[in-house]
Every structure is written in structure tokens, then in C-alpha cells.
C-alpha positions, 0 to 999 in steps of 0.5 A: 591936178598938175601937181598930182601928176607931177608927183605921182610921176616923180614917184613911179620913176623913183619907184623903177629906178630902185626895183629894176636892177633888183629884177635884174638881180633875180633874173641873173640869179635863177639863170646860173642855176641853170633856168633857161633864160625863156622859161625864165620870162615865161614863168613870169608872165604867167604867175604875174597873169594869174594876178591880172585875172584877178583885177580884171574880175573887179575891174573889166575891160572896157570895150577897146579900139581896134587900135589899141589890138594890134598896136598890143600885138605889136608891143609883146612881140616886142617886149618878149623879145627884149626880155629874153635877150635881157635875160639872156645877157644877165645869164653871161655877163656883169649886172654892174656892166649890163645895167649902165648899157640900158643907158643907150635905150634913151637914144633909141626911143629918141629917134624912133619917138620922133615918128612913131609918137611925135615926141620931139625933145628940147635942147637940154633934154638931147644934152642929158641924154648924151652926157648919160651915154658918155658915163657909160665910157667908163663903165664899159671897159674890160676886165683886165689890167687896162683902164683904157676903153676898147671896142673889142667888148662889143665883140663880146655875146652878153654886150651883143645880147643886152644892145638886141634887148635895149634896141627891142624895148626902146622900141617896145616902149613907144607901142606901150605909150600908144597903148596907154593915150589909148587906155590908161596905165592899168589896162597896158599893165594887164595887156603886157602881162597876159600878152607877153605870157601868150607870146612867151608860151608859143614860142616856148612850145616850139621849142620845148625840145631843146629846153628839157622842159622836166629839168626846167620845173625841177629848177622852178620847184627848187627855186619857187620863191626866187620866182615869186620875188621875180615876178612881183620886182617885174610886175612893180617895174613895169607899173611904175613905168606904165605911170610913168609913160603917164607923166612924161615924154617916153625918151625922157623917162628911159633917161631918167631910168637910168639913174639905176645904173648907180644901184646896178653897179652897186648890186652886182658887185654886192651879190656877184663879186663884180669888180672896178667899182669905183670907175664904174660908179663913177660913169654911172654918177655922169649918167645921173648928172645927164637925168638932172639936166633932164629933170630941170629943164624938160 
């Protein structure tokens, strides 16, 4: 048995690790063709709720605490939040930038995990996290001629936006670890989904004015199938990290996350001619050496 979910967890993570820089991919995408970064997160939710209908006709929710209710409404107030400042940065800034500063979340989750869920990491664990945070060093470094580190890019709005995202669903996560020891993997999947399109859609309505909403379907016709592959990168990223919470402690698991980092500089400058890859390889190649320390020795 302990094999089993050794394995199956080793799996979900491998899984995250390579389809969420390609959601991330998709996001970018469809937010320079003018999708507003909300509708965007709305659309998804919703094409991915449509599916959890469908499971939930075969396989119908078990009577569920009171618990498991609000620590649900905590956790999508949270998640839309993140995923629209994530989103949002995408649509201003460098994936092969935005990618390896996730690897802060880690930290994040640590402290907060210690109150909110009890998980108190070793040694080891709290050395790899750090050293995933020290590749970003070189990742975050401006795009002009100096290779130096300078603080001025967390002046920059696309950097603000991706540290608002990373602080709501490092916290968001911890809810979501609630809601799995209360259920199972499958039930958060369907509370995320359904839950976040509810979120996502009243804060849509209330401000419909402001975000054309005729120009926005027009854009959602035009660009049907990029939404579809949206949505289906999502839904698997947010299983596989629902399976993963399963397996292991949750700061652990945003650690490990972060190997994607690797393939987030390599798809931003594959799709969107980003720049600096090799410095930017080369911090993301520091945060995969901090997950290995996590991996042998948590």
C-alpha cells in the first residue's frame, strides 16, 4: 500500500510538473488576444464544471461536514483570486520569468502550514526550499544589458501580480489540504471547479461594464479550441495536485512543483521569443537541486 502511494504520488507530481507551464502557455496566449484575464479564469471554471456534472451523475456526493463547507468557501475565494492575478501577470510579463517566481510559494505554505495544518518540515526539507528560492536569483534579472540582480523588477506590475498570485494560492493550497483529509482528491477537484466558477462568475457579473463582455465571446468564439486545451491543462494540473496533497506535506509538494520552472523557461522562449535562457536555465537547474534534497530526505 505504502508503495502504491508512493507511486501514485511521484506520478501526480511529474504529471504538474509538465502540464502546468503549458496552462500557463495557453493563459498568455489567449490574454494577448485581448481575453480579459477574469473572463479568461471564468471560461474555464465553467467548461471544466460542465465536466464535474457529469461525474458527479455517477458518482454523487457523499453527505459532507459543515467543515468541509466553509473551509470550501474559504479556499475559492482564494483560488479565483490567485488565478486571476496569475492571469493577469501572464498577460504583462515573461513566462520564463513569471514561472521560476512560483518557487517562492514553497515558503509561503511553510509558514502558514505550520498553523493552519500542523505540517512542520525537517531540516533538509527547509534547506531545499531555500536553495529552490536562491535559483530564482538568476532568473529574476532585468532584461537589459546588466547580468547583475537589481530589486527595481519587483517595481515592475507583472512581478507585483505573479507574488499576489503565488501568496493567495500558497495559502489557497492549505484550505485545499483541509478539504482533501476531509474527502478525497476527487471531491476537492469537483468543489474547485464548481466553486471557483461561482466565485469567478459573480465577480464577473459586477463588473460586466468594464470588461465589453460582447468583445470578450467574440474573442471565446474566435479562439474556441485554445480554450478547450485551457481548460483540460487546468482541470489535469489541479488533479494531479489534489493527488498529490494525498501523498505528501503541502510545502513540500509546491517545492517539488517547481521543477517546472525548467520547462517554463524553456516554453517561453520556444513560444514567445523570451530571452537570457541560459541564466535562466541555469537558476531553474538550483531549484531542481533544492526539490531532490526534498525528495531524498523528506
Amino acid at each position: 500500500m505504502l508503495l502504491l502511494i508512493l507511486s501514485t504520488t511521484t506520478l501526480a507530481i511529474g504529471v504538474r510538473i509538465l502540464v502546468n507551464p503549458l496552462s500557463n502557455v495557453f493563459q498568455k496566449y489567449l490574454t494577448q488576444r485581448q481575453s480579459n484575464p477574469l473572463f479568461v479564469v471564468m471560461i474555464t471554471y465553467a467548461l471544466l464544471s460542465v465536466a464535474c456534472f457529469g461525474y458527479l451523475l455517477l458518482h454523487p456526493l457523499p453527505q459532507l461536514p459543515a467543515e468541509f463547507w466553509y473551509n470550501s468557501l474559504i479556499f475559492n475565494l482564494l483560488a479565483v483570486t490567485g488565478n486571476f492575478f496569475l492571469v493577469k501577470s501572464l498577460q504583462e510579463g515573461d513566462l520564463s520569468v513569471l514561472g521560476p517566481i512560483n518557487a517562492y510559494k514553497s515558503l509561503v505554505s511553510l509558514v502558514f502550514g505550520i498553523f493552519l495544518v500542523g505540517e512542520i518540515p525537517n531540516l533538509w526539507g527547509i534547506v531545499g526550499m531555500l536553495l529552490i528560492v536562491s535559483g530564482s536569483y538568476f532568473v529574476l534579472s532585468q532584461s537589459g544589458s546588466s547580468e547583475r540582480f537589481s530589486w527595481d523588477i519587483f517595481k515592475k506590475k507583472e512581478v507585483q501580480y505573479r507574488f499576489l498570485a503565488l501568496i493567495f494560492s500558497a495559502i489557497d493550497a492549505l484550505f485545499l489540504k483541509k478539504i482533501i483529509l476531509l474527502t478525497d482528491a476527487n471531491v476537492a477537484f469537483v468543489s474547485w471547479c464548481v466553486g471557483g466558477f461561482i466565485v469567478s462568475m459573480l465577480l464577473l457579473l459586477l463588473t460586466a461594464q468594464k470588461l465589453q463582455l460582447e468583445v470578450q465571446i467574440r474573442i471565446v468564439r474566435t479562439y474556441k479550441w485554445h480554450f478547450f486545451a485551457l481548460a483540460i491543462s487546468t482541470g489535469v494540473m489541479q488533479l494531479s495536485t489534489n493527488y498529490a496533497f494525498e501523498g505528501i506535506q503541502v510545502s513540500y509538494a509546491l517545492a517539488l512543483f517547481q521543477i517546472s520552472a525548467l520547462v517554463s523557461v524553456l516554453l517561453g522562449v520556444h513560444f514567445f521569443k523570451e530571452t537570457r535562457l541560459w541564466r535562466k536555465l541555469g537558476g531553474a537547474a538550483i531549484m531542481v537541486a533544492g526539490a531532490a534534497l526534498i525528495i531524498l530526505f523528506r
